[in-house]
N, CA, C and O atoms as a GROMACS GRO file, in nm:
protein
  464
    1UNK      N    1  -0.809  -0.650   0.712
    1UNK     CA    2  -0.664  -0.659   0.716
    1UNK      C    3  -0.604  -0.544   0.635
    1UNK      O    4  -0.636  -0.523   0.518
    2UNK      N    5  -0.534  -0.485   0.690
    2UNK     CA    6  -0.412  -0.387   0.672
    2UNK      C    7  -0.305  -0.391   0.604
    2UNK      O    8  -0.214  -0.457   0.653
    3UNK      N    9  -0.290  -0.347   0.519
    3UNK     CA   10  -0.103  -0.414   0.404
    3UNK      C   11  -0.072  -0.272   0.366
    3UNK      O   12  -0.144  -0.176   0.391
    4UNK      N   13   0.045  -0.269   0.300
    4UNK     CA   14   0.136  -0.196   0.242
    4UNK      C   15   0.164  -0.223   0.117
    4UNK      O   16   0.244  -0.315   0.099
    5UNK      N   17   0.097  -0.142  -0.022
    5UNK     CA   18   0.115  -0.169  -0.162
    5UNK      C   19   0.270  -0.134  -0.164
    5UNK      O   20   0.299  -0.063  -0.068
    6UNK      N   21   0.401  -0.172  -0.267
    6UNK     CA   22   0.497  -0.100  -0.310
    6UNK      C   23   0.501  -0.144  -0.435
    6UNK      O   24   0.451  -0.256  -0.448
    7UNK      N   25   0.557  -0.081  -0.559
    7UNK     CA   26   0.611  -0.102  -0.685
    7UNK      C   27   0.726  -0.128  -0.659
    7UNK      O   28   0.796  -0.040  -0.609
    8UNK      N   29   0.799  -0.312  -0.697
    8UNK     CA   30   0.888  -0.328  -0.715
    8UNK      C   31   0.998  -0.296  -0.801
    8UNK      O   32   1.121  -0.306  -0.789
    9UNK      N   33   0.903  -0.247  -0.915
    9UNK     CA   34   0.998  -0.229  -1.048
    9UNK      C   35   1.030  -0.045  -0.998
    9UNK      O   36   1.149  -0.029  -1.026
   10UNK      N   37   0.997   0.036  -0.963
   10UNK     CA   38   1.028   0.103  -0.942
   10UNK      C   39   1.120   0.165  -0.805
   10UNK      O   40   1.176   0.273  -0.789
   11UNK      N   41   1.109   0.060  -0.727
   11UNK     CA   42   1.150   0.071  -0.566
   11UNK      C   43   1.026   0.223  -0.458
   11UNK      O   44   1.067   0.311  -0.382
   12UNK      N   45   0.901   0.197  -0.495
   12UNK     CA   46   0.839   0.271  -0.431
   12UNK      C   47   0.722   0.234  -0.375
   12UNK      O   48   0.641   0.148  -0.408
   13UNK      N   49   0.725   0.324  -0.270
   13UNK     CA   50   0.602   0.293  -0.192
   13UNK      C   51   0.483   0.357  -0.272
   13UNK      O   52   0.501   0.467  -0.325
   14UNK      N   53   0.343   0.284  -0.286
   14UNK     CA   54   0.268   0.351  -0.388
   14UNK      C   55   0.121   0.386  -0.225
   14UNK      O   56   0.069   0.495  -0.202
   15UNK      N   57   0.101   0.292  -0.170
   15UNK     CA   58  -0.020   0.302  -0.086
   15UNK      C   59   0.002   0.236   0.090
   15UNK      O   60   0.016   0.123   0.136
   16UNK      N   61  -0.004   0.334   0.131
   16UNK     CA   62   0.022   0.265   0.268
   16UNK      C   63  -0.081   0.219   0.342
   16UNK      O   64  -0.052   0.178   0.455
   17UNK      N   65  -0.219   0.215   0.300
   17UNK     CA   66  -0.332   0.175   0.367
   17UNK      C   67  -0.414   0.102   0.270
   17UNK      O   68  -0.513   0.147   0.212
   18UNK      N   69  -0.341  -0.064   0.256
   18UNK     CA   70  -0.415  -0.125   0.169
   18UNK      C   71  -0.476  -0.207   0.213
   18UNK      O   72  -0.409  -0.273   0.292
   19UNK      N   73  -0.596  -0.248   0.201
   19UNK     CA   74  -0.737  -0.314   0.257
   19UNK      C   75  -0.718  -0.435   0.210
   19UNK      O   76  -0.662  -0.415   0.102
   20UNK      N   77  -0.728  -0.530   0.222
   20UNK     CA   78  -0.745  -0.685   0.172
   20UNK      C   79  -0.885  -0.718   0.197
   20UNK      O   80  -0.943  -0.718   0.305
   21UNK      N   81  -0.949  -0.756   0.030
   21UNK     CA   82  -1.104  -0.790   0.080
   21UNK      C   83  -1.074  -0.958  -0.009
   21UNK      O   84  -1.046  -0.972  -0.128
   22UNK      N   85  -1.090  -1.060   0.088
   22UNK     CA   86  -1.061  -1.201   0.027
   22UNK      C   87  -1.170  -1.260   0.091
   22UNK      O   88  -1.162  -1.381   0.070
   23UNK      N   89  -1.280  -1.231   0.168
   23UNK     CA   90  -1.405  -1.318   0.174
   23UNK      C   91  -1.496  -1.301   0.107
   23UNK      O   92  -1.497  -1.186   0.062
   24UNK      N   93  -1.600  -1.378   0.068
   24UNK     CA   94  -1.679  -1.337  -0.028
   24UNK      C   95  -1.743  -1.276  -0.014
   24UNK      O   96  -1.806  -1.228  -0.108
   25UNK      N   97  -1.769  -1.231   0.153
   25UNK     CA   98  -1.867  -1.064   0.154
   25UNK      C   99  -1.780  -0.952   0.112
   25UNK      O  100  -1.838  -0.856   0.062
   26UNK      N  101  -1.635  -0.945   0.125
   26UNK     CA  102  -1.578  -0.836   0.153
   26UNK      C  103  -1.550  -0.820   0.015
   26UNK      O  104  -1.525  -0.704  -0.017
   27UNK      N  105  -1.548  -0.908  -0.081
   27UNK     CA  106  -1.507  -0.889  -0.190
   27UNK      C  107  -1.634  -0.839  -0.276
   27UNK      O  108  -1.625  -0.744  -0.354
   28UNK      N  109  -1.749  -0.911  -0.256
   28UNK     CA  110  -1.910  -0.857  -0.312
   28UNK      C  111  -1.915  -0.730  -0.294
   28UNK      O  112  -1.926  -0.662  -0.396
   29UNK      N  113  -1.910  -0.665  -0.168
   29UNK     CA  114  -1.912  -0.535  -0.112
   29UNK      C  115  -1.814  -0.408  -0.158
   29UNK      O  116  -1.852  -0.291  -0.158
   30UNK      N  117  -1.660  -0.457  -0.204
   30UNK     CA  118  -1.584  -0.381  -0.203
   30UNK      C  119  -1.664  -0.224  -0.137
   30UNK      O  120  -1.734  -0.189  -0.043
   31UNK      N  121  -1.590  -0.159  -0.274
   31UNK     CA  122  -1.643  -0.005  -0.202
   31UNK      C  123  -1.766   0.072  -0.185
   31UNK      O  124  -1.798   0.186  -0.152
   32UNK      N  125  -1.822  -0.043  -0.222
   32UNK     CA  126  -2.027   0.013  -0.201
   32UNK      C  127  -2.011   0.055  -0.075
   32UNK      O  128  -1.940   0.016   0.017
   33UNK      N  129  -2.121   0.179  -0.090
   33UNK     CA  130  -2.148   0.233   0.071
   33UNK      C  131  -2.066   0.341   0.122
   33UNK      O  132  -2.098   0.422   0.208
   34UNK      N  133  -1.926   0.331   0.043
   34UNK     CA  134  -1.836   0.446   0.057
   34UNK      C  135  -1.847   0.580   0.015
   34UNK      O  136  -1.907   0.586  -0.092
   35UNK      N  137  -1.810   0.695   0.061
   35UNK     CA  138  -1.867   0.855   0.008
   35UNK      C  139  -1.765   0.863  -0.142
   35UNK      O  140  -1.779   0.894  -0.260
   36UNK      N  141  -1.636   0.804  -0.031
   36UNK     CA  142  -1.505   0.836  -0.161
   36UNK      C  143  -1.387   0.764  -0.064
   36UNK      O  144  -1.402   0.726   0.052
   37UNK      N  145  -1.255   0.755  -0.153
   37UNK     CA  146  -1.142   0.720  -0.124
   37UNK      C  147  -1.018   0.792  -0.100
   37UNK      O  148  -0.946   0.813  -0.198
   38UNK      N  149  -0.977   0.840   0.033
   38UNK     CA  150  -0.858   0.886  -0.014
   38UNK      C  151  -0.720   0.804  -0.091
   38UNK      O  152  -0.694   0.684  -0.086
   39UNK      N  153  -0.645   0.909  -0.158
   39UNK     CA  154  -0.510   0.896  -0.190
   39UNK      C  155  -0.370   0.814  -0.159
   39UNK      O  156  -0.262   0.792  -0.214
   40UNK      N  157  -0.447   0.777  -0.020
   40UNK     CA  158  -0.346   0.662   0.050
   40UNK      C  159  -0.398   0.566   0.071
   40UNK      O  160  -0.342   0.475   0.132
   41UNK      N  161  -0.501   0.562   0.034
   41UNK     CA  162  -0.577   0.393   0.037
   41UNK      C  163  -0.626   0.297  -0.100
   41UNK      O  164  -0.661   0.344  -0.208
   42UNK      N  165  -0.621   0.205  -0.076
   42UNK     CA  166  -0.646   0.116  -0.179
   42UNK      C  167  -0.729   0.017  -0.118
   42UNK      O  168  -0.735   0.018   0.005
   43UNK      N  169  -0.802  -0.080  -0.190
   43UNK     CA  170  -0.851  -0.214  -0.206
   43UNK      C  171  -0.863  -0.285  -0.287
   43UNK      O  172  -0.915  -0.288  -0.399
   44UNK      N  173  -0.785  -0.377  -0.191
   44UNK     CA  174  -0.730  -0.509  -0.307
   44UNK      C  175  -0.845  -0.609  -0.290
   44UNK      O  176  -0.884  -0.653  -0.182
   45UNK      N  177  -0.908  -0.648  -0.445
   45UNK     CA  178  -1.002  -0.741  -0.421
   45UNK      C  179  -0.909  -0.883  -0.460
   45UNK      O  180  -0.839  -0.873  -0.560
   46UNK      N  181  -0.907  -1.010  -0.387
   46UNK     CA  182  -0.896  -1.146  -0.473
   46UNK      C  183  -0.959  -1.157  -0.550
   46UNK      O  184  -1.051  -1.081  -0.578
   47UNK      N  185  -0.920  -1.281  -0.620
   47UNK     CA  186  -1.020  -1.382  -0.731
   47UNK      C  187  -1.140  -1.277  -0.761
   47UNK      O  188  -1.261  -1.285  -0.742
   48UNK      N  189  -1.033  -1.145  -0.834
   48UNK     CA  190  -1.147  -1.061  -0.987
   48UNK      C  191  -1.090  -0.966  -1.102
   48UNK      O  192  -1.018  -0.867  -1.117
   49UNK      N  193  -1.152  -1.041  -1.160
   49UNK     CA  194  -1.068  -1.026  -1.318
   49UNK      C  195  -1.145  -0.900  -1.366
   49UNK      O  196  -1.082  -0.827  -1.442
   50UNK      N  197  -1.288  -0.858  -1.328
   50UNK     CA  198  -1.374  -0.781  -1.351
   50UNK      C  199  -1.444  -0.728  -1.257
   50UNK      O  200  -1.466  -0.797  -1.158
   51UNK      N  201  -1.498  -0.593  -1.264
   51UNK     CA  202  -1.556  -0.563  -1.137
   51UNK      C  203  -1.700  -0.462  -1.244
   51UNK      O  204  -1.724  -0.475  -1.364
   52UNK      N  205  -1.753  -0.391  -1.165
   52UNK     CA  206  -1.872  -0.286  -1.182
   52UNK      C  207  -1.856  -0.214  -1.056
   52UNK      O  208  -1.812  -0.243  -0.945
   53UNK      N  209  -1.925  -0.072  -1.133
   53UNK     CA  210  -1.988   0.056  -1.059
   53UNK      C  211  -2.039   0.077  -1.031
   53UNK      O  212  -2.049   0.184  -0.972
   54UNK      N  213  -2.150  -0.029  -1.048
   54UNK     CA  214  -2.309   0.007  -1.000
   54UNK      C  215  -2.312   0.030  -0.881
   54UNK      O  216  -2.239  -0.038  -0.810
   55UNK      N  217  -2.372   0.105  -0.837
   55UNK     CA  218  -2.422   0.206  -0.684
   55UNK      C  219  -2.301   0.271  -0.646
   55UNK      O  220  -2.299   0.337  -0.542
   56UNK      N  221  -2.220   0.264  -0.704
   56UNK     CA  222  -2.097   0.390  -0.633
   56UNK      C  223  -2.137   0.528  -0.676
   56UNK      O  224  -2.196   0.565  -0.777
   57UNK      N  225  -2.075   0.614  -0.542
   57UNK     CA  226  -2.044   0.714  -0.577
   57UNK      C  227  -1.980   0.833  -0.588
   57UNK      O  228  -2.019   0.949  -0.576
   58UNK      N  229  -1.837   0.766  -0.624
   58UNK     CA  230  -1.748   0.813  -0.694
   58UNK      C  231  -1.679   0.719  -0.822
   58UNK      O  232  -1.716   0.604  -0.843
   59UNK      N  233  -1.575   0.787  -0.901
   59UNK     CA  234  -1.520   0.706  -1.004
   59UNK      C  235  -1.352   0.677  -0.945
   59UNK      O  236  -1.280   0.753  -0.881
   60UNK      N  237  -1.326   0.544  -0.992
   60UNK     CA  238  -1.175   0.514  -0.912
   60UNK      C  239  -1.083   0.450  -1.046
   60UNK      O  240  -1.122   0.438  -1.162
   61UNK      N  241  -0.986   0.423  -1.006
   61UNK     CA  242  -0.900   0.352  -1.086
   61UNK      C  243  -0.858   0.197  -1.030
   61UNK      O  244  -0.829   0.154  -0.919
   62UNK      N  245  -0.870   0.139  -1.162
   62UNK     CA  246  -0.840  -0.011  -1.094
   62UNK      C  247  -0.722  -0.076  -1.177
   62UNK      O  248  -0.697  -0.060  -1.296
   63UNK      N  249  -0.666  -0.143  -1.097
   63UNK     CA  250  -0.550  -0.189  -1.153
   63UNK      C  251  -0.536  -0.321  -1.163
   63UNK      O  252  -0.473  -0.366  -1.067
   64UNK      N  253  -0.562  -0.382  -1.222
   64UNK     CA  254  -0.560  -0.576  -1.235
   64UNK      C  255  -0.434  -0.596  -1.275
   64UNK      O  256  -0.374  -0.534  -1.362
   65UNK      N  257  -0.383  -0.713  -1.189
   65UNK     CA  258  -0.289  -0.787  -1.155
   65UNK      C  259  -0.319  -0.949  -1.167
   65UNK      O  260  -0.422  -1.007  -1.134
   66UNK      N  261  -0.192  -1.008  -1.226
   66UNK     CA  262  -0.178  -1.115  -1.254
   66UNK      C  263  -0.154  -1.242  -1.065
   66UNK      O  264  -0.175  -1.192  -0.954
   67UNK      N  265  -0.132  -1.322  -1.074
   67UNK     CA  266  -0.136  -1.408  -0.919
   67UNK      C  267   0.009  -1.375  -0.885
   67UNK      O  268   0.049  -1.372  -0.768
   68UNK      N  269   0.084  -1.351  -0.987
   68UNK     CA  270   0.231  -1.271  -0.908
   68UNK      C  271   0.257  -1.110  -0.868
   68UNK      O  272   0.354  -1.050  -0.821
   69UNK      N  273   0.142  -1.075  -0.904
   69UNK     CA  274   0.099  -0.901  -0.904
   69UNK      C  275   0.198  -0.870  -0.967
   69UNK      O  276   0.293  -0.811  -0.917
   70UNK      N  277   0.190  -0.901  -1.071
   70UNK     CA  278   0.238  -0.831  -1.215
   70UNK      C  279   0.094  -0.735  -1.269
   70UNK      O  280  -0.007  -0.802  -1.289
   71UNK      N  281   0.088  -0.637  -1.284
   71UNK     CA  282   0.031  -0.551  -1.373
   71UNK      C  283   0.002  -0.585  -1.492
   71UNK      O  284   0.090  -0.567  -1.576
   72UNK      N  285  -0.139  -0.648  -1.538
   72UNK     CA  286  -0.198  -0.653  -1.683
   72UNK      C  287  -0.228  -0.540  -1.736
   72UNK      O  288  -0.181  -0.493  -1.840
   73UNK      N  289  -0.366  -0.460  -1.614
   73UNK     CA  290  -0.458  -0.375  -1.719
   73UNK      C  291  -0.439  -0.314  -1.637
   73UNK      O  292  -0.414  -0.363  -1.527
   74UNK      N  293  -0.446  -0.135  -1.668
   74UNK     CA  294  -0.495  -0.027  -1.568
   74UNK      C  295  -0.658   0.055  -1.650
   74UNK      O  296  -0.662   0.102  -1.764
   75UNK      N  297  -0.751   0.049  -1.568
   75UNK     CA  298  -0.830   0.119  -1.611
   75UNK      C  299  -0.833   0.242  -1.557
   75UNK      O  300  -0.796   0.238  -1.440
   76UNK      N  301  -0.862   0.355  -1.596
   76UNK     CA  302  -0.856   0.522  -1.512
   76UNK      C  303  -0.980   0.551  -1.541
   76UNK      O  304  -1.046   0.526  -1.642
   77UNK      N  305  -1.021   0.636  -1.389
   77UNK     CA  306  -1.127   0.735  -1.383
   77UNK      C  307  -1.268   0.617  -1.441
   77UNK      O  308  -1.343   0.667  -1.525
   78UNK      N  309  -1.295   0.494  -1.404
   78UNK     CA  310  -1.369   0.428  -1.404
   78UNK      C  311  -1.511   0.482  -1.321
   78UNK      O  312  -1.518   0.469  -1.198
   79UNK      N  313  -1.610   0.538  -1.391
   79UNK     CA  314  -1.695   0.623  -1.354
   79UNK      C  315  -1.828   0.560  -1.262
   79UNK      O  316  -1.830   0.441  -1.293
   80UNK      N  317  -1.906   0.578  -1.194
   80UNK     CA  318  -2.002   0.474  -1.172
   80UNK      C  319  -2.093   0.426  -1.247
   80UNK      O  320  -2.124   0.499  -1.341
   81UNK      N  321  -2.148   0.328  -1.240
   81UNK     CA  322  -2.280   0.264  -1.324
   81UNK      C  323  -2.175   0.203  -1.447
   81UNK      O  324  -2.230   0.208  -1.557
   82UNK      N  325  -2.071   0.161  -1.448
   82UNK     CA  326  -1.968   0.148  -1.529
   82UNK      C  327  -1.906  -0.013  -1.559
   82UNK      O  328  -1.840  -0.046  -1.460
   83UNK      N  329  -1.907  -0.080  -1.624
   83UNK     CA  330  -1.826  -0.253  -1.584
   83UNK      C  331  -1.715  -0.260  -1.697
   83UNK      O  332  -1.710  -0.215  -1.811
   84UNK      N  333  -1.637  -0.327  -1.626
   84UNK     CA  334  -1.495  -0.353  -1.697
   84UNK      C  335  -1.503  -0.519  -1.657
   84UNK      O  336  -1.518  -0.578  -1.551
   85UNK      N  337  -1.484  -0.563  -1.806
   85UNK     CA  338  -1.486  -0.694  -1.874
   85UNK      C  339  -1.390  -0.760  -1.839
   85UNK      O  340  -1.297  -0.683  -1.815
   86UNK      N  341  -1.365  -0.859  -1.824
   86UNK     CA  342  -1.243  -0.928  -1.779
   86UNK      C  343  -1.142  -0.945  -1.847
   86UNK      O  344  -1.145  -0.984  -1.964
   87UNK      N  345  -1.015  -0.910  -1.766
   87UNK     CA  346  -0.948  -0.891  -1.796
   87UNK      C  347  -0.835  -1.018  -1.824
   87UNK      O  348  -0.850  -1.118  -1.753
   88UNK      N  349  -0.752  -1.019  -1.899
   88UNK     CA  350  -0.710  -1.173  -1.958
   88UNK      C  351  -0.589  -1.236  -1.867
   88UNK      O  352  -0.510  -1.166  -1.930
   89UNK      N  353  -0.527  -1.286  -1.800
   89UNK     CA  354  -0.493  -1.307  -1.697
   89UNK      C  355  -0.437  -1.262  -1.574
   89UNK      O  356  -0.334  -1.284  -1.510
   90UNK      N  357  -0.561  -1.175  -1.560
   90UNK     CA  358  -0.570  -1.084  -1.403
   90UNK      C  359  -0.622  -1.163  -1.339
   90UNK      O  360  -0.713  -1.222  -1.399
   91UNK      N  361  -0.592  -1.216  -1.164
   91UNK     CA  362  -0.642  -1.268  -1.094
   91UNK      C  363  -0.674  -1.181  -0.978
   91UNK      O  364  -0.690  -1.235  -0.869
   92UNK      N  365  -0.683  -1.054  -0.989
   92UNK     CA  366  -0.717  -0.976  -0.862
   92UNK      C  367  -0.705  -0.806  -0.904
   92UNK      O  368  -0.660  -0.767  -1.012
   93UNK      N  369  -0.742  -0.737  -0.820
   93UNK     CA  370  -0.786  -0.612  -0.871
   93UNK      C  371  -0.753  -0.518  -0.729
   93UNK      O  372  -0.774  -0.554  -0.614
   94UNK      N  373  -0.693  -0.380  -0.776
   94UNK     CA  374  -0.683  -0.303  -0.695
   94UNK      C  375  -0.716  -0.191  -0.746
   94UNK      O  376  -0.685  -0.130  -0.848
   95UNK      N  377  -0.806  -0.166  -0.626
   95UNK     CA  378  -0.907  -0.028  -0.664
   95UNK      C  379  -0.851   0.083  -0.588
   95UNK      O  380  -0.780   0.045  -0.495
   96UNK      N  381  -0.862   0.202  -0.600
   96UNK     CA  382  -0.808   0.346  -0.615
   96UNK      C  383  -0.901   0.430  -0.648
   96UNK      O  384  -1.007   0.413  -0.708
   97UNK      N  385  -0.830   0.568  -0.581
   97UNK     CA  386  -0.910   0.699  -0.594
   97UNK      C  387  -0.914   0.737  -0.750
   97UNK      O  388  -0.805   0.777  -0.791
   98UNK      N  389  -0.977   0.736  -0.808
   98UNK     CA  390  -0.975   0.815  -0.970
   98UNK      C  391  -0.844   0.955  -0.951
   98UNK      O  392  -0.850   1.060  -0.887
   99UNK      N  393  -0.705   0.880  -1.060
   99UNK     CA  394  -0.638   0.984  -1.057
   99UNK      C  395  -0.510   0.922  -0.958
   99UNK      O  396  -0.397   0.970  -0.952
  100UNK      N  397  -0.537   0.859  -0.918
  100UNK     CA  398  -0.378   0.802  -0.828
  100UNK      C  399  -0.334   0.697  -0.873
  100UNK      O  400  -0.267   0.641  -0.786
  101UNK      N  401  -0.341   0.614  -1.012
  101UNK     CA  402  -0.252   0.566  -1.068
  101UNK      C  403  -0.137   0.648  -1.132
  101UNK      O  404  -0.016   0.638  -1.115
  102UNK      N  405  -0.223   0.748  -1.227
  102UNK     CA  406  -0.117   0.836  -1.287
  102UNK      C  407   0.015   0.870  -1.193
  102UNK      O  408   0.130   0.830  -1.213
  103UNK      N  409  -0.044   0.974  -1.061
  103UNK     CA  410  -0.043   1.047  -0.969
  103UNK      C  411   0.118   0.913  -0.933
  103UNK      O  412   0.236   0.943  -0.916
  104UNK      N  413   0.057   0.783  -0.934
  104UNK     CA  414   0.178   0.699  -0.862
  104UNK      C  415   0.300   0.646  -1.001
  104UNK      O  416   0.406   0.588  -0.982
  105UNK      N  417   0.258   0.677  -1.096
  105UNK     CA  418   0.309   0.636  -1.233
  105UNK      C  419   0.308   0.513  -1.214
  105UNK      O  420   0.424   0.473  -1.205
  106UNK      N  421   0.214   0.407  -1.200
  106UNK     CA  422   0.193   0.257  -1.215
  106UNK      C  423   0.175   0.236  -1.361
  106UNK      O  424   0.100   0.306  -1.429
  107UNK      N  425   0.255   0.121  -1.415
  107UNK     CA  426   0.279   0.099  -1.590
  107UNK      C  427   0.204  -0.035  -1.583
  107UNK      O  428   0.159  -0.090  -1.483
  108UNK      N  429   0.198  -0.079  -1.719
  108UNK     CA  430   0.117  -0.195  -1.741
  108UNK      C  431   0.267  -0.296  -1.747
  108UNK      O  432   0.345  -0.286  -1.842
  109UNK      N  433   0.291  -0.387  -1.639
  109UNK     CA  434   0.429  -0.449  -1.638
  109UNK      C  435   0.499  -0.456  -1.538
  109UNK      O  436   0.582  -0.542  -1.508
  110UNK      N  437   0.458  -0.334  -1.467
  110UNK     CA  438   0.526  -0.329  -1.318
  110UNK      C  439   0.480  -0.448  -1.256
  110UNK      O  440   0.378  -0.513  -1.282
  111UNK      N  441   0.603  -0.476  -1.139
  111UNK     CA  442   0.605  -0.549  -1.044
  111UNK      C  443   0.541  -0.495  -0.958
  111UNK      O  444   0.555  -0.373  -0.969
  112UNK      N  445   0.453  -0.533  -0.845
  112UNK     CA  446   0.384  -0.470  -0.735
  112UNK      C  447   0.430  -0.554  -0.634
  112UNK      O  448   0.488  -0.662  -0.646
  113UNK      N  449   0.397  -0.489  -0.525
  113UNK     CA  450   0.437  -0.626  -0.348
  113UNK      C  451   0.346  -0.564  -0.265
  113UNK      O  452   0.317  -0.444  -0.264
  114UNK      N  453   0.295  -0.668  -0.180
  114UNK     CA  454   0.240  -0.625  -0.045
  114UNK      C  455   0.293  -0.695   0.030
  114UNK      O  456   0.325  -0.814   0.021
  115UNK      N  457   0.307  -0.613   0.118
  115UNK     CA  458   0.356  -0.648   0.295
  115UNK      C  459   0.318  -0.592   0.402
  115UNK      O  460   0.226  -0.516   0.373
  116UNK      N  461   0.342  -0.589   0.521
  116UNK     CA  462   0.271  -0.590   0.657
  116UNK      C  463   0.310  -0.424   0.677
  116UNK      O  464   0.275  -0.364   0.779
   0.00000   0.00000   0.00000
């Protein structure tokens, strides 16, 4: 499935090719297997507060979000072979090219939305 990230708090479109991975393969799998990510894509994992790098290969940015996609944590340039601990009430995670959070100025606080 196909969505549209925007920052509410800012009124902007941040990603127009956002992936929804909400089964438990798609979410196990995220971006394993991938070369790299472009700039206009994202993946949004559900139900994860924490993720790892192991077997990637490239480094991305992830952005954990609360169940209203409020913005908790941003991690940058998350390298492979790498794990980020859970995060304290993040219920989901959106992963990114290393370098396109900045690139989108996403804050720890922003409002986020997806839609069709």
């Amino acid at each position: 499935m196909m969505a549209v990230l925007q920052n509410k708090s800012t009124n902007v479109n941040l990603v127009p090719n956002l992936e929804v991975a909400k089964t438990f393969w798609s979410r196990g799998k995220g971006l394993l297997g991938r070369k790299n990510l472009s700039e206009d894509a994202a993946l949004w994992i559900h139900q994860c507060n924490s993720i790892h790098t192991c077997f990637m290969q490239f480094s991305i940015d992830c952005v954990f979000v609360d169940k209203n996609l409020k913005v908790k944590a941003i991690y940058k340039d998350v390298k492979p072979w790498r794990m980020v601990f859970p995060v304290w009430g993040a219920s989901s995670v959106i992963e990114m090219a290393a370098g396109t959070s900045s690139k989108l100025n996403i804050s720890v606080g922003d409002q986020l939305y997806v839609g069709a």
